[in-house]
VEXDREN-2710 file (C-alpha; in Angstrom, 1 decimal):
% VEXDREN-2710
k/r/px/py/pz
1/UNK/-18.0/-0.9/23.6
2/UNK/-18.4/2.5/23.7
3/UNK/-17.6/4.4/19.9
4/UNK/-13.5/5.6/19.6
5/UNK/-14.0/9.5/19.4
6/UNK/-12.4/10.0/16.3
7/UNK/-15.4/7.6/15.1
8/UNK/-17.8/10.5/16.0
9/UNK/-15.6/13.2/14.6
10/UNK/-15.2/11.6/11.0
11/UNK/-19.0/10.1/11.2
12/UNK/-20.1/14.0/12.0
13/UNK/-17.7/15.2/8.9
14/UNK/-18.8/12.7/6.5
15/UNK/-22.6/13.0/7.1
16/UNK/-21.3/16.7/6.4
17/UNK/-19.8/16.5/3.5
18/UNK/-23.0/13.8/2.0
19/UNK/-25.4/16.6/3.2
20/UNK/-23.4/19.8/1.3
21/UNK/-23.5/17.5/-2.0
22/UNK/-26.5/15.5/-2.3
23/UNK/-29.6/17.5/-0.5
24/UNK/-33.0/15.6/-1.1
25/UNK/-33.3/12.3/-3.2
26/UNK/-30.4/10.8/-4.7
27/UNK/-29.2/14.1/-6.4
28/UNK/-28.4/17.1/-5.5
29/UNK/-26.5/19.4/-8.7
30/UNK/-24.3/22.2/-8.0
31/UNK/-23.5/25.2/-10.1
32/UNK/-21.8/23.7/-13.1
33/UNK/-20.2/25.9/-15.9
34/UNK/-20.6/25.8/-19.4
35/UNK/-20.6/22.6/-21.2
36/UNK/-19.9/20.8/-17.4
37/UNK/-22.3/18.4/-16.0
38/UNK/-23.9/18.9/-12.3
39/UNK/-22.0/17.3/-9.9
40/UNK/-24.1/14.1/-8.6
41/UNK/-23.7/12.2/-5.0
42/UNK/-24.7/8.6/-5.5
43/UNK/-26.8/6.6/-3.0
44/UNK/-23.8/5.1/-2.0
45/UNK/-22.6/7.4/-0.6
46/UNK/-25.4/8.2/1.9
47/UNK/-25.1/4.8/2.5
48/UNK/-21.8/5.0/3.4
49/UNK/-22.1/8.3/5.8
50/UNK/-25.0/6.1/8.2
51/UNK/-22.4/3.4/8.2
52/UNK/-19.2/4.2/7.6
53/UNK/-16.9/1.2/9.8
54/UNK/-19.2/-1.6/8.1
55/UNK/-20.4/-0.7/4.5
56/UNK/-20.6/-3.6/2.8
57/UNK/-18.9/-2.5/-0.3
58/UNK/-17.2/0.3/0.3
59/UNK/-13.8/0.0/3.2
60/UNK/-13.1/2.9/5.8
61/UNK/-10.1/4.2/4.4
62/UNK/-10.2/7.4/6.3
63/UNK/-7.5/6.6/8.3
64/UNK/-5.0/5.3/5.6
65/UNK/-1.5/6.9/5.7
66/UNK/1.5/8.2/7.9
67/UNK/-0.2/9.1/11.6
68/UNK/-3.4/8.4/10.5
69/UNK/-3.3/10.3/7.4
70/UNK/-1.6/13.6/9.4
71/UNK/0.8/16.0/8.4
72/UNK/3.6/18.0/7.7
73/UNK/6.0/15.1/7.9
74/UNK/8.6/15.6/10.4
75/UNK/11.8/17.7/9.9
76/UNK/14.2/16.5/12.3
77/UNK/16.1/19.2/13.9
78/UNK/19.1/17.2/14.5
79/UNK/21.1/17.6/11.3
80/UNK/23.6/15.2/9.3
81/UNK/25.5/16.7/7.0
82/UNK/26.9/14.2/4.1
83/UNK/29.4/16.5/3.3
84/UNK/31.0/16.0/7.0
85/UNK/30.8/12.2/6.1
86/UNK/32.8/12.6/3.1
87/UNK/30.3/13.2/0.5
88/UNK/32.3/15.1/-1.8
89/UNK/30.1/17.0/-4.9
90/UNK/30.7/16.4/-8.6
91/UNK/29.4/12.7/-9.0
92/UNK/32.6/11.2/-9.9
93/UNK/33.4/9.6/-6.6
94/UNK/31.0/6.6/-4.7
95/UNK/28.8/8.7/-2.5
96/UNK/27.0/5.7/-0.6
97/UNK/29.5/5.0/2.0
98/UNK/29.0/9.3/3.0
99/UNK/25.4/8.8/2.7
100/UNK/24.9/5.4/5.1
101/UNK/27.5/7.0/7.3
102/UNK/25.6/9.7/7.9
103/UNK/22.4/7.6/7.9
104/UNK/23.7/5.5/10.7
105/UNK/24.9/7.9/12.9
106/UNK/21.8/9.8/12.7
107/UNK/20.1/6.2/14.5
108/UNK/22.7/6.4/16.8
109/UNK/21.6/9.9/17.7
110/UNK/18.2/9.1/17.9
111/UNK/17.3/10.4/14.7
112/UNK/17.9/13.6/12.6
113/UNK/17.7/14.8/9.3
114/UNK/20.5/13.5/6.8
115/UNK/21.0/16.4/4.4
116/UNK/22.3/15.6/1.0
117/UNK/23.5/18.4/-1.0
118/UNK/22.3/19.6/-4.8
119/UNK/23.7/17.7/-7.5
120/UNK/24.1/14.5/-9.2
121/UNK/26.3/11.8/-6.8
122/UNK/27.1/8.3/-7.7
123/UNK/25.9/5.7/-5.6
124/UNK/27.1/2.4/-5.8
125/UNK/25.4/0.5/-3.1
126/UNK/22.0/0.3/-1.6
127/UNK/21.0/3.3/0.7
128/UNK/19.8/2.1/4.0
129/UNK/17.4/4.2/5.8
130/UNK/17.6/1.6/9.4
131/UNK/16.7/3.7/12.1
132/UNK/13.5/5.1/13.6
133/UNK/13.0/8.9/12.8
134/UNK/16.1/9.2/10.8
135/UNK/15.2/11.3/7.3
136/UNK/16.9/11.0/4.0
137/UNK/16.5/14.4/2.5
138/UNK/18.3/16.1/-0.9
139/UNK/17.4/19.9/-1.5
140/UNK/14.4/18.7/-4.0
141/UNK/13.9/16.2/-6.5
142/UNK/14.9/19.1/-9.3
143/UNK/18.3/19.6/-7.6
144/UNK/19.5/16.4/-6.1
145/UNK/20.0/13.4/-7.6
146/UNK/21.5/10.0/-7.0
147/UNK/22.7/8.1/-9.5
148/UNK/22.8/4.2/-8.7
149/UNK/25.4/2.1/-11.0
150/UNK/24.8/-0.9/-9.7
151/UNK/21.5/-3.6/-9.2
152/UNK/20.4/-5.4/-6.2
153/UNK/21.6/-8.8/-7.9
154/UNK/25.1/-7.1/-7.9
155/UNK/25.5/-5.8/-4.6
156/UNK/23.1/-8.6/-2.5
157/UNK/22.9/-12.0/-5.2
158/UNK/20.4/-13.0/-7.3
159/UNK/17.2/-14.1/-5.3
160/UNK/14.9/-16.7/-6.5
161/UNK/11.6/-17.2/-5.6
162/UNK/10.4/-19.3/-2.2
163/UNK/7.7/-20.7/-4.8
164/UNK/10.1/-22.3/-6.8
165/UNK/10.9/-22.0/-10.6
166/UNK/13.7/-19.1/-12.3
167/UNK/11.8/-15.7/-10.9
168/UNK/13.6/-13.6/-9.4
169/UNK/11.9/-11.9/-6.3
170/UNK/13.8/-8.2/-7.1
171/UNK/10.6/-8.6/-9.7
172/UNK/8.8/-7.4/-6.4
173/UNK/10.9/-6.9/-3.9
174/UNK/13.7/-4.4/-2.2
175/UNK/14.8/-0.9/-3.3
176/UNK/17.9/0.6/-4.1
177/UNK/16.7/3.3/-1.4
178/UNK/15.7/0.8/1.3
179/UNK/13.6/1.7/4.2
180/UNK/13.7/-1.4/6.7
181/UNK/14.7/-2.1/10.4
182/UNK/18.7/-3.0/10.6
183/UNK/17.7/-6.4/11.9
184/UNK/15.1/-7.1/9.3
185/UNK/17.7/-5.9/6.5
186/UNK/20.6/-8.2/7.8
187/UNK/18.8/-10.9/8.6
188/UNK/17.0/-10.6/4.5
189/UNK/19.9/-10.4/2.9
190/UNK/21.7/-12.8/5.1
191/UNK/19.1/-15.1/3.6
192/UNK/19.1/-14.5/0.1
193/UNK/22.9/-14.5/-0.3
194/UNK/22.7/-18.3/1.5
195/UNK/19.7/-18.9/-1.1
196/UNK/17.4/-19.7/1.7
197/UNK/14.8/-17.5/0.2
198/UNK/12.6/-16.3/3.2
199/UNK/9.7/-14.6/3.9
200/UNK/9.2/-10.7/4.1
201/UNK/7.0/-9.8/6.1
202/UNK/6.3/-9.1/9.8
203/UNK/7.1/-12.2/11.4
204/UNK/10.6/-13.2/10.1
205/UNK/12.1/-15.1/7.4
206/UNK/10.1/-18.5/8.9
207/UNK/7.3/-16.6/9.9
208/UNK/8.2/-17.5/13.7
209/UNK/9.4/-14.4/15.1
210/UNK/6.5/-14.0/17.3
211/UNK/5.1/-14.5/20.8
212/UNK/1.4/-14.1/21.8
213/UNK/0.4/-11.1/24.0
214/UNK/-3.0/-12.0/24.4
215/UNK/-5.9/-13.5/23.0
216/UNK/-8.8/-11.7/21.5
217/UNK/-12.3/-11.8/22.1
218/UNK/-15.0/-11.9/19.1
219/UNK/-15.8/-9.0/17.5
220/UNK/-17.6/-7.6/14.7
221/UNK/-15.4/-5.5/11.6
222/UNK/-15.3/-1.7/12.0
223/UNK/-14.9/-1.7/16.0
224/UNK/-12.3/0.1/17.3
225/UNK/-11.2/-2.5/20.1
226/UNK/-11.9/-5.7/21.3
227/UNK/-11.7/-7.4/24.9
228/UNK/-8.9/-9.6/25.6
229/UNK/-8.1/-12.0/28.2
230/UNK/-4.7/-10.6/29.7
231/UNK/-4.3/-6.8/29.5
232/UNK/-1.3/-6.7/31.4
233/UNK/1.6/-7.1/28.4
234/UNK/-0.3/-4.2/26.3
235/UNK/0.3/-0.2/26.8
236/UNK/-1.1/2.9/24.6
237/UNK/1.4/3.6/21.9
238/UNK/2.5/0.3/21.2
239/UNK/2.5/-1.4/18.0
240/UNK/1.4/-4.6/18.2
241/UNK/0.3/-7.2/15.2
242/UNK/-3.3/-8.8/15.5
243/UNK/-3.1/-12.7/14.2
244/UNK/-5.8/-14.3/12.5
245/UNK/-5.3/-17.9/11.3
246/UNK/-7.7/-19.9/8.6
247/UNK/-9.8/-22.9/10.4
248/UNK/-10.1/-26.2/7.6
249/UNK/-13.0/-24.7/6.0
250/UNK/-11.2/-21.7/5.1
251/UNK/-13.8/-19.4/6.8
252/UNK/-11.2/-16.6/7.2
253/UNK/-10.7/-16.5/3.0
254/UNK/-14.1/-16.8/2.3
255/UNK/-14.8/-13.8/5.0
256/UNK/-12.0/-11.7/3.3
257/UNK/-13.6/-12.5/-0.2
258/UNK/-17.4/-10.8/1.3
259/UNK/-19.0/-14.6/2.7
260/UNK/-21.9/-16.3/1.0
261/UNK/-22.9/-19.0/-1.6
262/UNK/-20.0/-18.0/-4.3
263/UNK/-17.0/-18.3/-1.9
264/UNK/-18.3/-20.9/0.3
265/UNK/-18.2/-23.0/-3.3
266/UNK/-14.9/-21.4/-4.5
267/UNK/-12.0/-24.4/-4.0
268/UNK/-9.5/-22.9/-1.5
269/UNK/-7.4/-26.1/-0.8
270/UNK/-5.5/-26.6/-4.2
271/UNK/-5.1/-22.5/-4.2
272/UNK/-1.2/-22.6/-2.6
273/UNK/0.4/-19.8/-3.1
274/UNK/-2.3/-17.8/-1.5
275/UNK/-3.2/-20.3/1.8
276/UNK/1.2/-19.9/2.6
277/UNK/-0.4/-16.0/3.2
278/UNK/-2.2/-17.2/6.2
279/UNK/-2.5/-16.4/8.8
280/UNK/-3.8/-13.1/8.5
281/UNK/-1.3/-9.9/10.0
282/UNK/-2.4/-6.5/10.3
283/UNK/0.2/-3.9/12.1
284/UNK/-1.9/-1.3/14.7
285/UNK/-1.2/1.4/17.4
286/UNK/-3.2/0.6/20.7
287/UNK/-4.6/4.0/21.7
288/UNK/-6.1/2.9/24.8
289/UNK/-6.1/0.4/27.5
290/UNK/-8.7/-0.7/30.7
291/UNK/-6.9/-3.0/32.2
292/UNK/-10.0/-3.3/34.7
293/UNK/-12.3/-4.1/31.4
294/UNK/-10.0/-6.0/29.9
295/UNK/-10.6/-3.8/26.8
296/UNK/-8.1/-2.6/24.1
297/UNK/-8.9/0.3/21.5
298/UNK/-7.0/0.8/18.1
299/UNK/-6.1/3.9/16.2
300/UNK/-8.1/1.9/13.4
301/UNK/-11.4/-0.3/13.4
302/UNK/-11.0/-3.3/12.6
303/UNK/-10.6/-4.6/9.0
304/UNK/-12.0/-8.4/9.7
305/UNK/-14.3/-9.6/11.7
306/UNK/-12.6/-11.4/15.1
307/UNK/-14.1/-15.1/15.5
308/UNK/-12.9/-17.6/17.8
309/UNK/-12.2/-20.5/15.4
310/UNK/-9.3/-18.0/13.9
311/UNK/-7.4/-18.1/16.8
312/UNK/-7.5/-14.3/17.0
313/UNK/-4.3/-13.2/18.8
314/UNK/-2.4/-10.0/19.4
315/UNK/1.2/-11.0/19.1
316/UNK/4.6/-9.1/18.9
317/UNK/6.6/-8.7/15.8
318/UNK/9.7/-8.4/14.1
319/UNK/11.0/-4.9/15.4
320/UNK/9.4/-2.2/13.0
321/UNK/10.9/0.9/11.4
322/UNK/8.9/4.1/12.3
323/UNK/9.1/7.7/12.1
324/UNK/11.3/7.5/9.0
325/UNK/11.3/9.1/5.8
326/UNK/12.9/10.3/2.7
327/UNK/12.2/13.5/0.9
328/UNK/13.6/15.9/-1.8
329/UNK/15.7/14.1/-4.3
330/UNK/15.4/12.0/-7.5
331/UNK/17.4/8.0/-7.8
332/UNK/18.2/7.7/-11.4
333/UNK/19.2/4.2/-12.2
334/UNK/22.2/3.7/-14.8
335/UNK/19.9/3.2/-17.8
336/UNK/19.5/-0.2/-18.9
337/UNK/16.9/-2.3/-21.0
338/UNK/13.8/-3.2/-19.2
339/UNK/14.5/-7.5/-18.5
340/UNK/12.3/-10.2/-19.8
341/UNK/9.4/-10.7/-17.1
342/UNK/10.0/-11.7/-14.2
343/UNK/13.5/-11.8/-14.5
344/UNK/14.5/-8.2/-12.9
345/UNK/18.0/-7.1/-11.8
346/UNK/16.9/-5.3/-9.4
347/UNK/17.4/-1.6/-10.4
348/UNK/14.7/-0.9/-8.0
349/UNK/13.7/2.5/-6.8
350/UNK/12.4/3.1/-3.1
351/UNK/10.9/0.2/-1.2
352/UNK/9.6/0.3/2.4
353/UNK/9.3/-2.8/4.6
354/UNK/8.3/-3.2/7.8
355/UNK/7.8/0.1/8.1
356/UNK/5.3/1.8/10.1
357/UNK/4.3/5.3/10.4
358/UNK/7.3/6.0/7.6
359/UNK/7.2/8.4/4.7
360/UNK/8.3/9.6/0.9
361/UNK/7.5/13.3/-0.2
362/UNK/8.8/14.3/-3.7
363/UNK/10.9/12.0/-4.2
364/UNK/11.3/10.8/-8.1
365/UNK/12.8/7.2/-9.3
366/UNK/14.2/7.2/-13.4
367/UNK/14.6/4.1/-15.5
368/UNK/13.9/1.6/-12.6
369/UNK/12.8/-2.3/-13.0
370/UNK/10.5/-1.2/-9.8
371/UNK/9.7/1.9/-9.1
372/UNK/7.9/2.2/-5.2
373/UNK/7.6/-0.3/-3.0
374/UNK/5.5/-1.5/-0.2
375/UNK/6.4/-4.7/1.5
376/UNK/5.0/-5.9/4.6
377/UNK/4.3/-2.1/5.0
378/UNK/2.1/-0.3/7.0
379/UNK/0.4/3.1/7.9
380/UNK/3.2/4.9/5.6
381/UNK/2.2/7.6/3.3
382/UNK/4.2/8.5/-0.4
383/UNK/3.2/12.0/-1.2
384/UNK/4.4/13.6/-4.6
385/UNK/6.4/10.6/-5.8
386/UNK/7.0/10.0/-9.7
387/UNK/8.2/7.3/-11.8
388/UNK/9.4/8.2/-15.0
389/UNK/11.9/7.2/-17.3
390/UNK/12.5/4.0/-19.8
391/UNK/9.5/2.2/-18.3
392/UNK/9.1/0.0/-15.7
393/UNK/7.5/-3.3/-14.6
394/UNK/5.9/-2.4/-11.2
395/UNK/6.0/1.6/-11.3
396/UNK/4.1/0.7/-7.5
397/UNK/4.0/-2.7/-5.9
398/UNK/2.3/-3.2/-2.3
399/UNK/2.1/-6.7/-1.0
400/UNK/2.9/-9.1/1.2
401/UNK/0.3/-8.2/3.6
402/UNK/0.7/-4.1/3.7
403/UNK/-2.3/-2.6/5.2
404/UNK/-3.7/1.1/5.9
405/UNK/-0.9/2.7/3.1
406/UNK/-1.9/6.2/1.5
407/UNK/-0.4/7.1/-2.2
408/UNK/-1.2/10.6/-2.8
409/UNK/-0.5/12.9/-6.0
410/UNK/1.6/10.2/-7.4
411/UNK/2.5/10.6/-11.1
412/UNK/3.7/7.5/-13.7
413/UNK/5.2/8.8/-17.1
414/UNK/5.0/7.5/-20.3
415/UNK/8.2/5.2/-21.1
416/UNK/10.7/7.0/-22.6
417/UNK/12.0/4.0/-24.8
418/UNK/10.1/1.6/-26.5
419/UNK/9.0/-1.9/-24.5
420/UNK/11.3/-4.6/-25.2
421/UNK/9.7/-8.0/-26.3
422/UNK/9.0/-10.4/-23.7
423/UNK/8.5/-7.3/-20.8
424/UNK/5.4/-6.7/-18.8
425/UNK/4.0/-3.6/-17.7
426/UNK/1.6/-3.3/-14.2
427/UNK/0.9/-0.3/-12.9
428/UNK/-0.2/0.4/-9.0
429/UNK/-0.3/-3.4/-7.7
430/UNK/-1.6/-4.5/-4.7
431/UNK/-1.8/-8.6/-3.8
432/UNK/-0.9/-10.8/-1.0
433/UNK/-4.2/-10.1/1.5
434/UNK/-2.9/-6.7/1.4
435/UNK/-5.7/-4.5/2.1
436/UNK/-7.1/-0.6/3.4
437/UNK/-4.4/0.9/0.9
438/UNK/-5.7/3.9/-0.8
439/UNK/-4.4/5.6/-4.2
440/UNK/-5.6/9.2/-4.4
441/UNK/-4.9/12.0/-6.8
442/UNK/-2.7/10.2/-9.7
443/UNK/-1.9/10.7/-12.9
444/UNK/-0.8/7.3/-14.8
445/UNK/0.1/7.9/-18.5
446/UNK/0.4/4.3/-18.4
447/UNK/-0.3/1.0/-16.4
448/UNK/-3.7/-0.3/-15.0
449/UNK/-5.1/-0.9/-11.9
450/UNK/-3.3/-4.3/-11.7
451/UNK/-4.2/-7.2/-8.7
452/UNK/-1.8/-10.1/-8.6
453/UNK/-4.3/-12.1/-7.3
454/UNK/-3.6/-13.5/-3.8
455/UNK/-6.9/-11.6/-2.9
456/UNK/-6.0/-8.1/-1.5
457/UNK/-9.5/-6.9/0.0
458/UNK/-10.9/-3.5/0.5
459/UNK/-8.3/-1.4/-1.3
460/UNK/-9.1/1.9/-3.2
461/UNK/-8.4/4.0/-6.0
462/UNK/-10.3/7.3/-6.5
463/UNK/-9.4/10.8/-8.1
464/UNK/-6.9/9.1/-11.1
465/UNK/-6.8/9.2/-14.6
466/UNK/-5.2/6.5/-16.2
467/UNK/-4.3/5.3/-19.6
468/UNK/-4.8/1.8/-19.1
469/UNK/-2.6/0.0/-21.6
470/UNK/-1.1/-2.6/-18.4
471/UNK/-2.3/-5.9/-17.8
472/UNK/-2.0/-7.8/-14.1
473/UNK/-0.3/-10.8/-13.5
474/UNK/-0.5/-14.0/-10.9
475/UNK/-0.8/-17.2/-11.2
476/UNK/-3.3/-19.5/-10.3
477/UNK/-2.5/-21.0/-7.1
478/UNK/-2.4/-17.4/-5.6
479/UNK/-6.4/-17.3/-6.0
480/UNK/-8.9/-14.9/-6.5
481/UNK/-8.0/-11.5/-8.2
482/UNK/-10.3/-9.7/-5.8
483/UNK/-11.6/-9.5/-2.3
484/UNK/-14.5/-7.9/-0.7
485/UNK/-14.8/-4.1/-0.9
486/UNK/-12.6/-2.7/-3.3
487/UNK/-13.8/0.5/-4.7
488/UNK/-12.7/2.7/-7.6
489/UNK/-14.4/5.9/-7.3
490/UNK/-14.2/9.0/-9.8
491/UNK/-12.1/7.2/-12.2
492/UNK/-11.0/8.9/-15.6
493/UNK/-9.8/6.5/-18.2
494/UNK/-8.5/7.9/-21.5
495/UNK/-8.4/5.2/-23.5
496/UNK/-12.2/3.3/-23.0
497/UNK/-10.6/0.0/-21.9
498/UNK/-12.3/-1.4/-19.4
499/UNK/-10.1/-4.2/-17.8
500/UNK/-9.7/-3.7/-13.5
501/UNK/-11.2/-0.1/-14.1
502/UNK/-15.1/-1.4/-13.9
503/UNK/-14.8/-4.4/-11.9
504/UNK/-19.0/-4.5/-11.4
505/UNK/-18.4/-8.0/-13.1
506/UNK/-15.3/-9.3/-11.4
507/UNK/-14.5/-8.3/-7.7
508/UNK/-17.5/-9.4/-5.0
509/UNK/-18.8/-6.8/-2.7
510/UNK/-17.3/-3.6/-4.8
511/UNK/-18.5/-0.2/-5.7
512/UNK/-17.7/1.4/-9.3
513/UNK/-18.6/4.6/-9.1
514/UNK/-17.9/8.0/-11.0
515/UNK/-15.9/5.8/-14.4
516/UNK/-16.4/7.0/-17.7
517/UNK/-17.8/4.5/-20.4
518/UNK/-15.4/1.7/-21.2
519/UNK/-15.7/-1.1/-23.2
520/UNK/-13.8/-4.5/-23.1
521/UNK/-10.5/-5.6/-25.0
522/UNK/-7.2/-7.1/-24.5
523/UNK/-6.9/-9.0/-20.9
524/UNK/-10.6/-9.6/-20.0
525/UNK/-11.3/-11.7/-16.7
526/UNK/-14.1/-13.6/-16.2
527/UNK/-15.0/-13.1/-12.1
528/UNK/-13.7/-15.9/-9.9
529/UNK/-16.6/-16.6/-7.5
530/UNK/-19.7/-17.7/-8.8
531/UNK/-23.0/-15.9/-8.2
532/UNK/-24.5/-12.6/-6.9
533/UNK/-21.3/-10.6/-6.1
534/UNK/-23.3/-7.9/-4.6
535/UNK/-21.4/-5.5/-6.6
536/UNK/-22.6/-1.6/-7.1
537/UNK/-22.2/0.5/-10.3
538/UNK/-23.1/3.9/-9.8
539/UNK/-22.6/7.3/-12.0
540/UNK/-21.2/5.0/-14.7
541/UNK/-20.7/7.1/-18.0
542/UNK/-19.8/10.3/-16.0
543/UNK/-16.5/12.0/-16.2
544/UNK/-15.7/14.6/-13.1
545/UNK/-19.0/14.7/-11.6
546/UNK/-19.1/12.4/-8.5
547/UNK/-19.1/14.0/-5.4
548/UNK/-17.2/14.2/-3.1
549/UNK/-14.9/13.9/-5.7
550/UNK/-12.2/12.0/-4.1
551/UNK/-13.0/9.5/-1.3
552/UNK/-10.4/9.4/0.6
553/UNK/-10.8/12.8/1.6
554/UNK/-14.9/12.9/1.6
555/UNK/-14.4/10.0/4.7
556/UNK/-12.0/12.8/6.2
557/UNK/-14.5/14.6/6.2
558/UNK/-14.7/18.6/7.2
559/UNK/-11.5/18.1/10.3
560/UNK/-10.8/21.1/12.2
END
């Protein structure tokens, strides 16, 4: 199959960029000032720029984000005012039923901006952003402000985990600014007030809301499109969800966690928690169709290999929310003591589930038990988003199998309030075979790195300093901490501790590069697959001087 163009395009950029920084040899410095080191490109990256789909340690994130990572967001020009819903300024009157008024006659419309004014306005129920191209936006996150009195456990029920035990799932799950299709919505919290705890993610509470389109033909990881056996049900521009399930041997996992002798011998079958995410789902626009080939090309390559004994489908979908977003304005949540772990309210901030193609820009979240959240999430972006406030348990979650997400110049605060015994802090957490999500440009004056286990694969973190004082959680049965391919790259860490910053010695087929020293303490893994994990440590002991310097945008490469 012939290469997508925009394959060319970012190839040419990247083998750009690679040739401006690194020259002859492995190391080429630039102009440094006083007291600075030379900026250094790493064999890695050349690596990278003569094979950029199929690297075997570091993913193709190039792509990640809202419209494949483009932008400005859109601005509506159909316009909602609150105010002409009944919104009335001054806080002391509920301003949610003026807000999903306006929300929902905005998807009646088609879409349109919904325009909340400057100020502080009580909320007392969840805000429900249900429509395709329908944006939330206050007149910036310094001048409006929504204040949210109650928790999800008030307004929806408490909501216990499908895994059994006391956890409650708003641990990890829903916002108090929701972004989900109406249908999904209802038919979620239809579920947890009946206590038949479901299932979040693409293919319904039961996992059944599906129908096959057409099968796949094998193909290698990092093409653009496959051949399939009936091209007849599939157009350009529509979102359809490829299907991978696990054969008895587990091939598909042990593919995910990079192939070979350590997880060929890993145990897979007593591993529970994690097998229930199988089979594999991964949301993607079709760009093109030959119905006379038989041939399909994405607006992504592909993140897995496609073999025949995974049943390799593409299949529809519960209906997704796209073209969304929410923009200008801070949620403030009534300010309450962080709970004992695990056992959240629910003062959640902004969570997006099946979503696709959906945004957040400058938006803030204050004393939240969760602060942004991806959930069965795709292809969304969250630009300029803070957490802040009396500390939080997940200040970002992204799980449940959300793929291709961008987090850009995202900030977490120090807690404002001391921890209370028996809390847990995270920090930007990705699990459940989620995997191409990409956190770029942070600043995290608290929190780690943190994997649930459940083996999210090729996710990265580049450009962040962090003062890693979190520690990750997940239990046993939810498997391996790591998959193939994750890569932290030009990582600052303020406080030496190593833990899921230099993960050389824990996650198979990853790249470390451009990390300050660090030495072990507190929570220290031992690596879950045995064996060579064909990891890579490059520029270790450097602060600043990996280039490109963020890698996200080096795979971007020079765009015109």
């Amino acid at each position: 199959m012939a290469d997508h163009p925009s394959r060319r395009r970012v190839l040419g950029g990247a083998m750009a960029v690679a040739a401006a920084t690194a020259g002859a040899g492995t190391v080429r410095a630039t102009a440094a000032g006083p007291g600075e080191s030379p900026a250094r490109t790493p064999p890695i990256w050349r690596e990278f720029t003569r094979a950029p789909y199929t690297h075997p340690q570091i993913p193709y994130i190039g792509h990640a984000g809202y419209r494949t990572g483009r932008h400005p967001f859109p601005r509506p020009r159909r316009v909602f005012d609150t105010r002409h819903y009944g919104l009335r300024p001054g806080g002391t009157a509920d301003a949610a039923p003026a807000i999903n008024r306006a929300l929902a006659d905005a998807g009646r419309h088609g879409g349109g901006t919904v325009l909340v004014p400057p100020g502080t306005h009580r909320v007392d129920d969840v805000i429900r952003v249900a429509h395709d191209h329908v944006t939330l936006r206050g007149a910036g996150s310094d001048r409006t402000t929504l204040l949210a009195t109650k928790s999800l456990t008030e307004l929806i029920g408490p909501y216990g985990s499908r895994y059994g035990g006391d956890k409650s799932s708003w641990s990890w799950a829903g916002g108090l600014i929701w972004l989900c299709p109406q249908a999904r919505y209802d038919e979620l919290t239809t579920a947890i007030k009946a206590t038949a705890w479901p299932f979040e993610g693409w293919t319904g509470n039961t996992r059944d809301a599906w129908r096959t389109l057409t099968p796949l033909g094998a193909v290698r990881r990092g093409s653009w499109g496959a051949r399939v056996a009936d091209a007849s049900r599939l157009r350009a521009g529509d979102l359809v969800l490829l299907r991978l399930s696990d054969d008895p041997g587990h091939t598909l996992l042990e593919h995910m966690a990079g192939g070979g002798p350590g997880p060929e011998a890993y145990t897979w079958d007593d591993k529970t928690k994690l097998t229930s995410y199988v089979p594999y789902e991964w949301p993607v626009r079709i760009a093109s169709v030959d119905r006379r080939r038989r041939t399909v090309t994405f607006e992504r390559p592909l993140p897995l290999d496609v073999r025949p004994e995974w049943d390799p489908r593409l299949t529809t979908h519960v209906r997704a929310l796209t073209g969304s977003g929410v923009a200008g304005l801070t949620l403030e949540a009534v300010e309450t003591p962080q709970a004992p772990h695990l056992l959240d309210k629910g003062f959640n901030g902004v969570t997006f589930q099946c979503a696709y193609d959906c945004w957040a820009e400058d938006v803030v979240v204050r004393h939240v038990d969760n602060g942004f959240g991806l959930v069965a999430a795709s292809a969304c972006t969250l630009r300029h988003t803070r957490v802040t406030g009396r500390g939080s348990h997940h200040p970002y979650f992204c799980r449940e199998g959300s793929h291709d997400n961008l987090v850009e110049d995202f900030r977490i605060d120090a807690r404002t309030t001391p921890a209370p015994p028996g809390t847990q802090l995270h920090g930007i957490n990705v699990e459940g075979l989620s995997s191409h999500n990409v956190w770029s440009r942070g600043h995290m004056e608290m929190g780690t790195f943190d994997s649930h286990r459940g083996m999210p694969f090729a996710n990265v973190r580049t450009d962040i300093t962090v003062e890693n004082d979190g520690r990750h959680g997940g239990d046993a049965s939810a498997g391996p901490l790591f998959g193939a391919r994750f890569t932290h790259w030009n990582i600052r860490v303020t406080n030496g501790r190593a833990g899921l910053m230099k993960i050389d010695g824990l996650a198979p087929y990853s790249a470390t590069v451009g990390l300050n020293t660090v030495r072990e303490f507190d929570q220290i893994d031992v690596p879950d697959l045995t064996g060579d994990l064909h990891a890579r440590l490059e520029l270790y002991g450097t602060t600043g001087v990996v280039r490109p310097r963020n890698l996200h945008e080096g795979q971007r490469g020079v765009r015109g």
